[in-house]
C-alpha positions as CSV (number, residue, x, y, z in Angstrom):
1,X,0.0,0.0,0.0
2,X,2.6,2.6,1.2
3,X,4.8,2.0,-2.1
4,X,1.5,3.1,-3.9
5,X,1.1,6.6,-2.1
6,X,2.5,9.8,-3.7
7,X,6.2,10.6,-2.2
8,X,4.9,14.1,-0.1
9,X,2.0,11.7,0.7
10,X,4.2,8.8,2.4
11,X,6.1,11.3,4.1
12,X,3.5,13.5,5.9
13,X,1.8,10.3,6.8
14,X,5.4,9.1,8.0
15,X,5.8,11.9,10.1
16,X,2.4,12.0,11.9
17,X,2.8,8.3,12.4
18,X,6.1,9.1,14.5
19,X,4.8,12.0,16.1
20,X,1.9,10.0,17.5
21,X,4.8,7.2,18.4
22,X,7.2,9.4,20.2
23,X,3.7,10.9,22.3
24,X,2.5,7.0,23.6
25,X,-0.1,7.1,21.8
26,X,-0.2,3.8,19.5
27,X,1.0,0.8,20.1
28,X,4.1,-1.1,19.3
29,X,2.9,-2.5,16.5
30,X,2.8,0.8,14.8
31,X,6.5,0.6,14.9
32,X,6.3,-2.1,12.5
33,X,3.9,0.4,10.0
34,X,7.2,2.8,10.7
35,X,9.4,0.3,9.2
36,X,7.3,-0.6,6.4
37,X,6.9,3.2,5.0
38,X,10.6,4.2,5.8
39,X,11.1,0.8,3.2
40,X,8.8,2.1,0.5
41,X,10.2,5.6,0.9
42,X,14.3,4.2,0.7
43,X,13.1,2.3,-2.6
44,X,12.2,5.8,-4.2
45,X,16.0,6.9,-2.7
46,X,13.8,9.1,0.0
47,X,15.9,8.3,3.3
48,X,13.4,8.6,6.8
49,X,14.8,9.5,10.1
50,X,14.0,6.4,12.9
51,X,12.3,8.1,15.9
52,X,15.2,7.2,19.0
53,X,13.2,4.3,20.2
54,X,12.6,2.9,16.7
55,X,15.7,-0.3,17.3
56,X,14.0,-1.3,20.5
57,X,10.1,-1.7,19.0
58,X,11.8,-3.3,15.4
59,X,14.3,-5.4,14.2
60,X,14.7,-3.0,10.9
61,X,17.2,-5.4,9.2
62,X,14.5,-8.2,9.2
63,X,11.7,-6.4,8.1
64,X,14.1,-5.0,5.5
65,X,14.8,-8.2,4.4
66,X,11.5,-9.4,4.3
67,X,10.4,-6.5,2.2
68,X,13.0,-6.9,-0.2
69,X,12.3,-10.8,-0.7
70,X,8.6,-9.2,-1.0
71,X,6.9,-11.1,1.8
72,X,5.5,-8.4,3.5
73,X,5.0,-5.7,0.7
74,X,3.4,-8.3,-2.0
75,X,3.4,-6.3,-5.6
76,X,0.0,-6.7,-7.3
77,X,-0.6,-9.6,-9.6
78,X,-2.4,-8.9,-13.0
């Protein structure tokens, strides 16, 4: 979904996503939703600042990985 979003898009969504992070008010998980638009935005060469408690919520390198053998982020089939 994110990879599908226009660039500003991804970004201001990026940002409010953190914002509501860094203030306690979503869960862990959302750390994960982090992860997954800061890899659709490094694709386009767009690099996204982890908020400071981003490598305690995510192991970034696996969900890298994962994204780039496309088993999270699944391209649509025609």
């Amino acid at each position: 979904m994110y990879e599908r979003l226009p660039s500003d898009f991804l970004i201001q969504f990026y940002n409010e996503v953190k914002k509501m992070c860094s203030n306690g008010l979503v869960s862990k998980n959302m750390y994960y939703e982090l992860g997954l638009i800061m890899a659709a935005a490094t694709k386009r060469g767009i690099q996204l600042d982890k908020p400071k408690d981003f490598e305690q919520n995510v192991n970034f390198d696996l969900l890298m990985e994962l994204n780039y053998h496309n088993w999270i982020i699944r391209k649509p089939t025609k």
